[in-house]
Each structure stands twice: as structure tokens, then as C-alpha cells.
C-alpha positions as CSV (number, residue, x, y, z in Angstrom):
1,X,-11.9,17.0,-12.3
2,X,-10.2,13.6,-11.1
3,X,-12.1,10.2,-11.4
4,X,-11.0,7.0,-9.7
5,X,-9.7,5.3,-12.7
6,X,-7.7,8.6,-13.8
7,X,-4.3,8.3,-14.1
8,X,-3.5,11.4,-11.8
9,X,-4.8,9.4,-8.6
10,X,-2.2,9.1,-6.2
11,X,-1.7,7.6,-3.1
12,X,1.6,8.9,-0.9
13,X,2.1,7.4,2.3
14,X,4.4,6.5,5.6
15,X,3.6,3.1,7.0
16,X,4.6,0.5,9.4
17,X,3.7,-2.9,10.6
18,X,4.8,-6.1,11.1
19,X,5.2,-9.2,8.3
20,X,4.9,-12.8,9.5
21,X,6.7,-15.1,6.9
22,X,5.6,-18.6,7.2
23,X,8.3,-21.2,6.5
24,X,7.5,-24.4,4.2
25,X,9.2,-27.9,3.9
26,X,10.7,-26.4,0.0
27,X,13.1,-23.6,1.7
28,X,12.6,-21.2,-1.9
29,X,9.3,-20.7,-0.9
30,X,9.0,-17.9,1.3
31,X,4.8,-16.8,1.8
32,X,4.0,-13.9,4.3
33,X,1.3,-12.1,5.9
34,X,2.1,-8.5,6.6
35,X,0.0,-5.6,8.8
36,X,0.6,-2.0,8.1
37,X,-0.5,1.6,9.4
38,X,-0.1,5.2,9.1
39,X,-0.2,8.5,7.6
40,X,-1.0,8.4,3.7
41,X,-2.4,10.8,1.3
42,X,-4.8,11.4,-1.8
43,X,-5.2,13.8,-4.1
44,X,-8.7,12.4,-4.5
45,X,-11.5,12.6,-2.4
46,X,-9.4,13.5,0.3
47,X,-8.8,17.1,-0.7
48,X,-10.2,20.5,-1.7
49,X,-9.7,23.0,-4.0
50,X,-9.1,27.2,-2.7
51,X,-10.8,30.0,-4.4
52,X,-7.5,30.6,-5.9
53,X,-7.5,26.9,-7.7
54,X,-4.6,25.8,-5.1
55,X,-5.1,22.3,-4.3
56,X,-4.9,21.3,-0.4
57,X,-4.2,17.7,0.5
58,X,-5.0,16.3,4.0
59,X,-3.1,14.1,5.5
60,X,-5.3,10.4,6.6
61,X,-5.1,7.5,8.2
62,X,-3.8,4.4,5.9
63,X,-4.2,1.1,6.6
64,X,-3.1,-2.2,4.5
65,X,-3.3,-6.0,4.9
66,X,-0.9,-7.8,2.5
67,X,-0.2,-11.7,2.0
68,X,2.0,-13.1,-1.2
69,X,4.5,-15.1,-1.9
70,X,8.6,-14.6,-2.9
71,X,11.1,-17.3,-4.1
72,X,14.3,-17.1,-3.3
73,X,16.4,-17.0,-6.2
74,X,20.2,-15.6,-4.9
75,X,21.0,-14.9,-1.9
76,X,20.3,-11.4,-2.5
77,X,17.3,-11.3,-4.9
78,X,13.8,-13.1,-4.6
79,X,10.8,-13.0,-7.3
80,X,7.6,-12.1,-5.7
81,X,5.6,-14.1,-7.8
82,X,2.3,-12.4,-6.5
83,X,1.1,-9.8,-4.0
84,X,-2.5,-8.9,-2.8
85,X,-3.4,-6.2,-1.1
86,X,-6.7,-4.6,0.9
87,X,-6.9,-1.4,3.1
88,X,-8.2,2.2,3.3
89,X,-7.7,5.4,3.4
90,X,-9.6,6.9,6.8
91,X,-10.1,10.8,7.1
92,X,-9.7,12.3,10.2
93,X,-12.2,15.0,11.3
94,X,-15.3,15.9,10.3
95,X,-14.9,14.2,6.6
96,X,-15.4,10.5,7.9
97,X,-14.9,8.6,4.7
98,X,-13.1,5.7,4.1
99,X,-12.0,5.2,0.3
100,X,-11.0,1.4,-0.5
101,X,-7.6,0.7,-1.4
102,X,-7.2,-2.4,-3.0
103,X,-3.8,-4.2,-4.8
104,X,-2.3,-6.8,-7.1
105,X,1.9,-6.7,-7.5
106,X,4.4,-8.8,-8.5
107,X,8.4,-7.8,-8.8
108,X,11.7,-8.8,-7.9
109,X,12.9,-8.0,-4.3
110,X,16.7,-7.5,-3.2
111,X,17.6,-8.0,0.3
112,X,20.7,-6.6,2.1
113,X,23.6,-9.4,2.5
């Protein structure tokens, strides 16, 4: 048995999109908006459990809108001082649910010279 706050809640997916960045008068700042889609998959809610105990994981459509925030700090490397995140994971078929995904991140980014 799995709740939502359990630790063994995973999301795996393939996703792509496309990322506006916005460019400000103070060249560090770098803010973007960013739209991705795909396959992504749970194992919770969006799976079942065999006779046998095997569990079976379906694959679902993902979807996630993003906005934050990186400063450039080398030429290589920016902070991404904060990242926010809404979307969903969409069964196909019969199931018809859409679980919520939601996000807060923040990290270092390095970029390809």
C-alpha cells in the first residue's frame, strides 16, 4: 500500500516542449517559461497489482508548465535560484484520471560551451 506522501512514489517520464527565456536590462538574469509533454509514468494510482503480486505500470500522458529564474554565474554554470512547476499525469483508456503534479526546485545548471 502506497500513499501520496510515501516516499516510494515515483514519477518516470519522456518529455518535450519548448522554453521561452525572456531577456532583462541586467544580462545575469535569465527568467523563462517552458511547455512540456509526453509519456510519463507512476507507480501510484496509475497501476495494478496481478494475482501473482507483480506490479504493472501504464504508461500516461504527462504534461508540465514551468517558469523560474537562472543567474548566470560562468559561462558554463548558472544557479537556478527558483523553479515552479504545475501539470498532470492523464490516463489513457478507460481509467480517465488525472493526478496533479505539482513542483518547487532550485539547483545549479551547466550548459555546453
Amino acid at each position: 500500500f502506497v500513499t501520496a506522501n510515501a516516499g516510494g512514489t515515483r514519477i518516470y517520464s519522456v518529455l518535450g516542449g519548448v522554453r521561452a527565456a525572456i531577456h532583462t536590462p541586467l544580462a545575469p538574469l535569465k527568467p523563462y517559461v517552458q511547455f512540456s509533454a509526453g509519456l510519463g509514468r507512476s507507480d501510484y494510482g496509475l497501476s495494478r497489482t496481478t494475482s501473482t503480486g507483480q506490479i504493472i505500470i501504464y504508461n500516461n500522458f504527462q504534461y508540465e508548465g514551468l517558469a523560474g529564474l537562472d543567474v548566470k554565474l560562468l559561462p558554463i554554470l548558472d544557479w537556478r535560484v527558483a523553479e515552479l512547476g504545475y501539470g498532470g499525469l492523464n490516463s489513457f483508456g478507460s481509467l480517465g484520471h488525472n493526478y496533479p503534479i505539482k513542483q518547487v526546485s532550485m539547483g545549479f545548471v551547466f550548459h555546453l560551451p
